[in-house]
NULUM-405468 format. One line per field, with one value per residue (C-alpha): residue in one letter; x, y, z. Coordinates in nm, 4 decimals, padded with zeros to 6 digits. Last residue first. Layout:
% residues N
aa: c(A:...)
px: c(X:...)
py: c(Y:...)
pz: c(Z:...)
% end
This chain:
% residues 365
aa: c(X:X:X:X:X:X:X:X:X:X:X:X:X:X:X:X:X:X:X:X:X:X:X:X:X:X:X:X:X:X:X:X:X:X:X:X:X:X:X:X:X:X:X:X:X:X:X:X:X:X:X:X:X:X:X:X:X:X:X:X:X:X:X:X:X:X:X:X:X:X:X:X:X:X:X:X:X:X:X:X:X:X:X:X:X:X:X:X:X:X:X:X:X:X:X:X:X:X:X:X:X:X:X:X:X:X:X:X:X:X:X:X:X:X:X:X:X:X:X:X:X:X:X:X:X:X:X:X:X:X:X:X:X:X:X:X:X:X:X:X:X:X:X:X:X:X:X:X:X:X:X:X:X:X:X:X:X:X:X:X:X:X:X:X:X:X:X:X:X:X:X:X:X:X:X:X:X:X:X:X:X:X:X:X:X:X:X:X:X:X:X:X:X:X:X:X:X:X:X:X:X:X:X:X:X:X:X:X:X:X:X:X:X:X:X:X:X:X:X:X:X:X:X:X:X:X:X:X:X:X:X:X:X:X:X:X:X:X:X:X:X:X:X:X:X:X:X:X:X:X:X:X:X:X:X:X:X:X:X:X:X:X:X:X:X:X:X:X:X:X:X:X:X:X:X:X:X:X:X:X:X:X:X:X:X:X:X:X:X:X:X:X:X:X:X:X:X:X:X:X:X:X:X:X:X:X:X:X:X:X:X:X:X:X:X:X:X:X:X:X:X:X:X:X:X:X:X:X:X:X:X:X:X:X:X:X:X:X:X:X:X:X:X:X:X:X:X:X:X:X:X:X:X:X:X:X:X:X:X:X:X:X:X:X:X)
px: c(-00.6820:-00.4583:-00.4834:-00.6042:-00.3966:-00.5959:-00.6887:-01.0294:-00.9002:-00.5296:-00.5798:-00.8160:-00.6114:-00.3144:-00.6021:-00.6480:-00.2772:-00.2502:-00.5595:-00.4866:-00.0679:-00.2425:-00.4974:-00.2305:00.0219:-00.2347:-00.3293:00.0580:00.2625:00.6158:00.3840:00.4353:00.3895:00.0618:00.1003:-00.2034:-00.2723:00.0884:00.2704:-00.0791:00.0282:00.3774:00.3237:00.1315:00.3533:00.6298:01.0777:01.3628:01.6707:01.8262:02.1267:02.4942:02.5804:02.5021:02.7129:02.9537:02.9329:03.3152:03.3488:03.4130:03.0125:02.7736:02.6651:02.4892:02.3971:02.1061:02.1617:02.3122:02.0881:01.8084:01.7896:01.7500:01.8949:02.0629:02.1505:02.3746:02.4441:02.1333:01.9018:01.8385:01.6002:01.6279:01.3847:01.3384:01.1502:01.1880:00.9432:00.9443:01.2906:01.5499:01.3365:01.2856:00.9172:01.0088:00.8998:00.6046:00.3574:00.4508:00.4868:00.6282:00.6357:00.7281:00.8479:00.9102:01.0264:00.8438:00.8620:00.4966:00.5970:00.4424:00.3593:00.3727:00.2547:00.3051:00.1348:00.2109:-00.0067:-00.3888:-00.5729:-00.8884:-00.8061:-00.4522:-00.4215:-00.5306:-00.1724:-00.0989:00.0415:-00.0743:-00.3392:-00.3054:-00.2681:-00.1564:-00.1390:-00.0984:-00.0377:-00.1147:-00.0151:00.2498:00.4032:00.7818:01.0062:01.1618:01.1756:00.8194:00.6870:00.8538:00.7543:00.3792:00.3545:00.5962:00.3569:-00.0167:00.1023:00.0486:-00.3071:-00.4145:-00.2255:-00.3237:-00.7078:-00.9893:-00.9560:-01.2956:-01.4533:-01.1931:-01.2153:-00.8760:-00.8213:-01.0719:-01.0248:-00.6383:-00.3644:-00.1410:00.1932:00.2205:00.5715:00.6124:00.8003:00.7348:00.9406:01.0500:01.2187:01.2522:01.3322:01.4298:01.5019:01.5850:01.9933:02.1794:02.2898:02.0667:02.0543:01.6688:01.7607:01.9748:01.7089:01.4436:01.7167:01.8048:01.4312:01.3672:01.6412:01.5887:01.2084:00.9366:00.8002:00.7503:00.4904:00.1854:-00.0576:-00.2615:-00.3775:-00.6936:-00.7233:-01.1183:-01.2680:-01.6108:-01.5905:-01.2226:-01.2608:-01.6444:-01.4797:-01.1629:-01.4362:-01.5889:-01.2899:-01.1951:-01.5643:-01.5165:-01.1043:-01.1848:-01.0878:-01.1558:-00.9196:-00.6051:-00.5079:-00.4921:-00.6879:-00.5787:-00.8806:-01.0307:-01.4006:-01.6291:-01.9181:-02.0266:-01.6679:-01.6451:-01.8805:-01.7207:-01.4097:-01.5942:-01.7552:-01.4839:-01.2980:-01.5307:-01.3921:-01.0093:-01.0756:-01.0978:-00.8514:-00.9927:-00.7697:-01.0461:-00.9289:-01.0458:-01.3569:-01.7205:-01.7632:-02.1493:-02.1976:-01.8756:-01.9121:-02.2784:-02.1878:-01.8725:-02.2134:-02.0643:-01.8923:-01.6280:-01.5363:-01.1613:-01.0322:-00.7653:-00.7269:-00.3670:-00.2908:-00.2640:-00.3601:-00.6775:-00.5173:-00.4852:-00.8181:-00.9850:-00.8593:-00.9303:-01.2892:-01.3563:-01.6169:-01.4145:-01.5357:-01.2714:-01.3622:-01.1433:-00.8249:-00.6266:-00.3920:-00.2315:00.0739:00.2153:00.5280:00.3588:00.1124:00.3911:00.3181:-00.0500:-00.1215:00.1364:00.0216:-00.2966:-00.1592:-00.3686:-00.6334:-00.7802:-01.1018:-01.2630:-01.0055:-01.0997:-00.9014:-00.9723:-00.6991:-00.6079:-00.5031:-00.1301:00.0085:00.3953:00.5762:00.9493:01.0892:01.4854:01.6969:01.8170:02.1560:02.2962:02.1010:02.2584:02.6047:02.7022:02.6858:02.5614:02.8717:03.1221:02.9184:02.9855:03.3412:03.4204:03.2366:03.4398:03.7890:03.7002:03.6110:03.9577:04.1211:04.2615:04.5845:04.5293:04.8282)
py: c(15.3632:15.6375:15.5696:15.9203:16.0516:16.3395:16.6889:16.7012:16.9663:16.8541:16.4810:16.5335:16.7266:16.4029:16.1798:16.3656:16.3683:16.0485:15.9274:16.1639:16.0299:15.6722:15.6639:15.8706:15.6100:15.3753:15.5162:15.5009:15.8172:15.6993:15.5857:15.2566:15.2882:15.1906:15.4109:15.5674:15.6148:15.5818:15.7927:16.0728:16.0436:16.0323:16.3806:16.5625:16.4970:16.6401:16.5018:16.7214:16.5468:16.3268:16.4647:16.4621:16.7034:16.5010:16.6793:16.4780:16.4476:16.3754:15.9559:15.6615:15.6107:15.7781:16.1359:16.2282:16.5785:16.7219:17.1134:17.2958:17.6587:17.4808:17.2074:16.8319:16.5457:16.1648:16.0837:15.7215:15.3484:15.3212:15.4974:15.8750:16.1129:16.4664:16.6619:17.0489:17.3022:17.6897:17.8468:18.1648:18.2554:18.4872:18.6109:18.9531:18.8611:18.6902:18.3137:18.2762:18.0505:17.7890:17.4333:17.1116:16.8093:16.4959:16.1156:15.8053:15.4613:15.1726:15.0175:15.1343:15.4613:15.6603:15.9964:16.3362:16.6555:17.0638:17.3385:17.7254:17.9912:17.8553:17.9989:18.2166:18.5503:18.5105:18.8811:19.0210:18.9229:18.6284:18.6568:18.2955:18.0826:17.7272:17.3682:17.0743:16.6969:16.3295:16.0664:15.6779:15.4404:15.6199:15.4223:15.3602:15.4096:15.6460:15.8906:15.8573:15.7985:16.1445:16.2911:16.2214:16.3538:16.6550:16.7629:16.6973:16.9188:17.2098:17.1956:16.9427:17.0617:17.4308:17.3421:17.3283:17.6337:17.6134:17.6550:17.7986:18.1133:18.2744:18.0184:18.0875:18.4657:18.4644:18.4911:18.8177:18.7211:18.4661:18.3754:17.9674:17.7536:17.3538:17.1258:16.7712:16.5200:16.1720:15.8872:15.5188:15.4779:15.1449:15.1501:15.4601:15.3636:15.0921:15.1329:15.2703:15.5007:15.6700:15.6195:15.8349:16.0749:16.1298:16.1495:16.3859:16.6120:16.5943:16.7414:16.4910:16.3769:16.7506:16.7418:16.6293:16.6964:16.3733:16.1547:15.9299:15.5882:15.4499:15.1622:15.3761:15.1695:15.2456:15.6061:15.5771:15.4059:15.6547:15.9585:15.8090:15.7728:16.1363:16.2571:16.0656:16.1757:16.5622:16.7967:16.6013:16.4803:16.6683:16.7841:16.9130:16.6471:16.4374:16.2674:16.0033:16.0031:15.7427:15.9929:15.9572:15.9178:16.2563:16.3756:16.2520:16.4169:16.7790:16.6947:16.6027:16.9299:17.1603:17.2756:17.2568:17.5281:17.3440:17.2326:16.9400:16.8563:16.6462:16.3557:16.2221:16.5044:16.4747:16.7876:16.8389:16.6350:16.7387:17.0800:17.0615:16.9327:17.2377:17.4646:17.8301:17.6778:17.8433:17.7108:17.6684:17.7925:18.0184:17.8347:17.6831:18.0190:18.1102:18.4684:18.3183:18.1573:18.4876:18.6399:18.3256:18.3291:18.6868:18.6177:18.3216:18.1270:17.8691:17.6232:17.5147:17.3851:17.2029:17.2341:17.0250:16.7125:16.5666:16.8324:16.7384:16.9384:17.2666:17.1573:17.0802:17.3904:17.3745:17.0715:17.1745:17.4746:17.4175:17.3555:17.5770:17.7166:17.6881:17.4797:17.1802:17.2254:16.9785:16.8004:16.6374:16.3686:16.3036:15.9420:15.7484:15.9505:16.0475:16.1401:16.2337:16.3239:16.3104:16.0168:15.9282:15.8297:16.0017:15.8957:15.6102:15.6687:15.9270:15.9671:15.5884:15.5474:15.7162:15.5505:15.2056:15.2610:15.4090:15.0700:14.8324:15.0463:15.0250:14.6519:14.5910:14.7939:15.0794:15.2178:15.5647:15.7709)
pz: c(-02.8087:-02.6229:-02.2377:-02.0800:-01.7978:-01.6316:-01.6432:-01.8355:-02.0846:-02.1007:-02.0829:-02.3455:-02.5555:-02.5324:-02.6463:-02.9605:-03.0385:-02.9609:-03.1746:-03.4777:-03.4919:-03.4570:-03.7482:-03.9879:-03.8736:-03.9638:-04.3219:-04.3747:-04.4190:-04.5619:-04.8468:-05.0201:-05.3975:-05.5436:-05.8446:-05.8060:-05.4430:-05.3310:-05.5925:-05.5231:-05.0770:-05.1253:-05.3995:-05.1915:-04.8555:-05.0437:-04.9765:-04.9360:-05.0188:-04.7637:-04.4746:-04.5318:-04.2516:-03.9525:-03.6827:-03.4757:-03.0908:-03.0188:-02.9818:-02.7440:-02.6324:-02.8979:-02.9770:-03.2843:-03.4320:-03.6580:-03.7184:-03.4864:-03.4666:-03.6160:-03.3605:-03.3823:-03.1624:-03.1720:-02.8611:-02.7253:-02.6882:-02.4257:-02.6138:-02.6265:-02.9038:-02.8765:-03.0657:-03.1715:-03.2976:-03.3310:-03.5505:-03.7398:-03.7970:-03.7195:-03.3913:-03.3509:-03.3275:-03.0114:-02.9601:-02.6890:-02.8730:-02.6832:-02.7003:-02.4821:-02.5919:-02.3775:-02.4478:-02.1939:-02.2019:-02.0702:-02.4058:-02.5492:-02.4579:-02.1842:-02.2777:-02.1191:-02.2306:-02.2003:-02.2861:-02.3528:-02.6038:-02.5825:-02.8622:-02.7536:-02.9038:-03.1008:-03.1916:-02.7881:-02.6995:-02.4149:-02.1165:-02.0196:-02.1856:-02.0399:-02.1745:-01.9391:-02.0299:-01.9533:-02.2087:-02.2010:-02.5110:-02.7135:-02.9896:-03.1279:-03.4344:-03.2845:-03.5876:-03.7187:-03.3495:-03.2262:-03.5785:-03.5547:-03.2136:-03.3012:-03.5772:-03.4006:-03.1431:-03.4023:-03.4399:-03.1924:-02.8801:-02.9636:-02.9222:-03.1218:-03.3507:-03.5274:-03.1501:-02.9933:-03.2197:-03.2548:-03.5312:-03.7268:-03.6745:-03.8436:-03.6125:-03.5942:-03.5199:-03.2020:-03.2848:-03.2672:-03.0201:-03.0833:-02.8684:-02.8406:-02.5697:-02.6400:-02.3675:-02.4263:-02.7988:-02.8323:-02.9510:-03.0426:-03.3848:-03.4339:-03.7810:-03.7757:-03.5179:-03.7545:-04.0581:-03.8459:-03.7665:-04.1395:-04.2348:-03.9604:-04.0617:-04.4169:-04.4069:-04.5424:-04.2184:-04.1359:-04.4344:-04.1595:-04.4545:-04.3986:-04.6938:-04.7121:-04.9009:-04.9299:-04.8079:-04.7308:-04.4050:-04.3037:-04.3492:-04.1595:-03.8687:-03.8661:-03.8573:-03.5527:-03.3453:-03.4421:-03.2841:-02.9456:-02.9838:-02.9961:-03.2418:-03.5708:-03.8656:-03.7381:-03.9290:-04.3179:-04.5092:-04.8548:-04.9796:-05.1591:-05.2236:-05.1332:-05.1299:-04.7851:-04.6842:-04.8812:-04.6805:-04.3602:-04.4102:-04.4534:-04.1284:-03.9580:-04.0717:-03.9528:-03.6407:-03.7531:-04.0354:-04.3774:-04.5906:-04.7263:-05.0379:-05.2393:-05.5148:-05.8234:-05.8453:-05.9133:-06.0066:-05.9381:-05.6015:-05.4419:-05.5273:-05.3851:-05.0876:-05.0533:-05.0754:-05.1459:-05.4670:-05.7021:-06.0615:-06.1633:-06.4662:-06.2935:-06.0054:-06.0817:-06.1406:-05.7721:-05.6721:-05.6189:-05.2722:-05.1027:-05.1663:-05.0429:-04.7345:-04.6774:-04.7595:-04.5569:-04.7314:-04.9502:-05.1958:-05.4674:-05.8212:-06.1210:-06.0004:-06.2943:-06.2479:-06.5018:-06.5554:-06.1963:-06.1843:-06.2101:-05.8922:-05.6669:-05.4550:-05.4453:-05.2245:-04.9557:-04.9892:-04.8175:-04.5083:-04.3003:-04.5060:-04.8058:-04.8039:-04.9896:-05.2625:-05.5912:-05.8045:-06.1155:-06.2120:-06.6178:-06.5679:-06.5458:-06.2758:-06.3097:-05.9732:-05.9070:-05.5630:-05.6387:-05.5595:-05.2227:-05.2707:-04.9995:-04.8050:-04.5869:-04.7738:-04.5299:-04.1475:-04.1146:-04.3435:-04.0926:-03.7732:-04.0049:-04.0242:-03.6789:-03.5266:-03.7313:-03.6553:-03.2571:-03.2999:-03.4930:-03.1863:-03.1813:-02.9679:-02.9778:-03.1546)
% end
């Protein structure tokens, strides 16, 4: 038997309860909002789901209009009965205008979401907005201006913050487990599939780095518990099928940390249909007292000096970006998005496309 000592004992202890009693406490999602709420969808695409989903448990809210002009779109989402009484609008102005809603869900394609965000600026009208807010930082810059002006509390739908294995990293580094996170390696891999025409357009597309880069970004600063401040970047189209038209299918970026440290994504659109899943992401966070990483196939694991790498089993319960975002805006609980990690995921990520497209390292405001 090894010969321990009392420090070796103190440190199994707390790695046991890191690996335990952390989360496992975390009570269920619950939300009750103390008004009748009228919602209304400004879009359907992307995330929209995330708004829909939790719709049964939230008996005070009603969809009262939705304006959407892609047909196939549309098609999809009236199967939901949450619609069933709601009125449709060509003119998402005029919705605004007439219904005079509690909240908007802007789910509109990438190219027109600053717009959409800036009319219900215009309108002082909170909001909860698939991402990122713009496509380019000059135009993002202005939308966070006219947020902060109109005074009013947005929501993101980044809902990878509310998975278990991000929350369990993010409260691993949080105990200090592997010290300051020094260097962080991520990865998005997606099938191609058959993309819709919004996003095969570059124009309403904007860029791969801001629709799906916006993910990692947000969860490498979520889970380090650290910010970028200069990025460099490469995007290409390479090999690519005719079904995702203009969409860039492999990049690759670089950020310095605001520590001297250093984090990269790379993504690709290159994942075999005969793939078990979908998506394939991953992270890989490393200190100077050890890793903490993410991948399907293991699950989330931890490696530190004098012990096996042990996987995390005990992770938190599944968490909703809708319902954070409502507990925080009427209920005034803290959200694990704040409006300036929204502000700082959309200016990295923005900034990281620009280094792509004009080739250079860009400092992220």
């Amino acid at each position: 038997m090894a010969n321990w000592t009392r420090r070796d004992v103190s440190r199994d202890i707390s790695l046991g309860l890191l690996a335990s009693s952390l989360w496992a406490a975390t009570p269920p999602q619950f939300v009750k909002l103390p008004k009748k709420v009228r919602l209304v969808l400004l879009g359907t695409l992307g995330h929209v789901g995330e708004v829909l989903k939790p719709l049964p448990q939230l008996p005070e809210i009603e969809v009262v209009a939705y304006c959407e002009s892609d047909s196939v779109e549309l098609k999809k989402i009236l199967k939901n009965t949450a619609l069933t009484k709601a009125h449709a609008y060509t003119d998402y102005r005029k919705m605004l205008d007439a219904e005079k809603p509690d909240i908007v869900a802007v789910c509109t394609s990438n190219g027109d979401r600053a717009e959409a965000i800036l009319a219900c600026c215009e309108r002082k009208l909170p909001f909860i907005a698939e991402k990122p807010f713009a496509t380019s930082l000059i135009e993002y810059l202005k939308v966070e201006k006219k947020i902060v002006d109109a005074g009013i509390q947005p929501g993101i739908l980044l809902p990878l913050r509310f998975d278990p294995p991000y929350l369990a990293i993010h409260k691993i580094v949080q105990s200090g487990a592997i010290g300051e996170v020094a260097q962080i390696s991520s990865q998005k891999s997606y099938k191609a599939g058959e993309r819709p025409a919004w996003m095969q357009n570059y124009k309403t597309y904007g860029g791969t780095i801001p629709w799906i880069g916006i993910h990692m970004i947000d969860l490498m600063r979520f889970t380090s518990g650290r910010e970028f401040t200069e990025v460099a970047s490469y995007q290409a189209q390479v090999g690519a099928p005719a079904s995702i038209g203009q969409m860039e299918n492999t990049t690759g970026s670089i950020f310095r940390m605001d520590n001297g440290g250093i984090a990269s994504l790379h993504m690709d659109y290159y994942r075999p249909d005969s793939a078990p899943t979908h998506g394939d992401d991953r992270i890989r966070l490393a200190g100077p007292k050890g890793i903490v990483e993410y991948l399907e196939a293991t699950g989330v694991t931890l490696l530190v000096e004098g012990r096996n790498q042990e996987r995390v089993t005990d992770l938190p319960r599944q968490q909703q970006v809708f319902l954070d975002y409502l507990d925080a805006l009427y209920n005034g609980k803290k959200p694990l998005i704040s409006r300036d990690d929204m502000f700082r995921s959309n200016r990295a990520t923005l900034a990281a496309h620009q280094a792509a497209v004009e080739k250079r390292f860009v400092a992220i405001p």
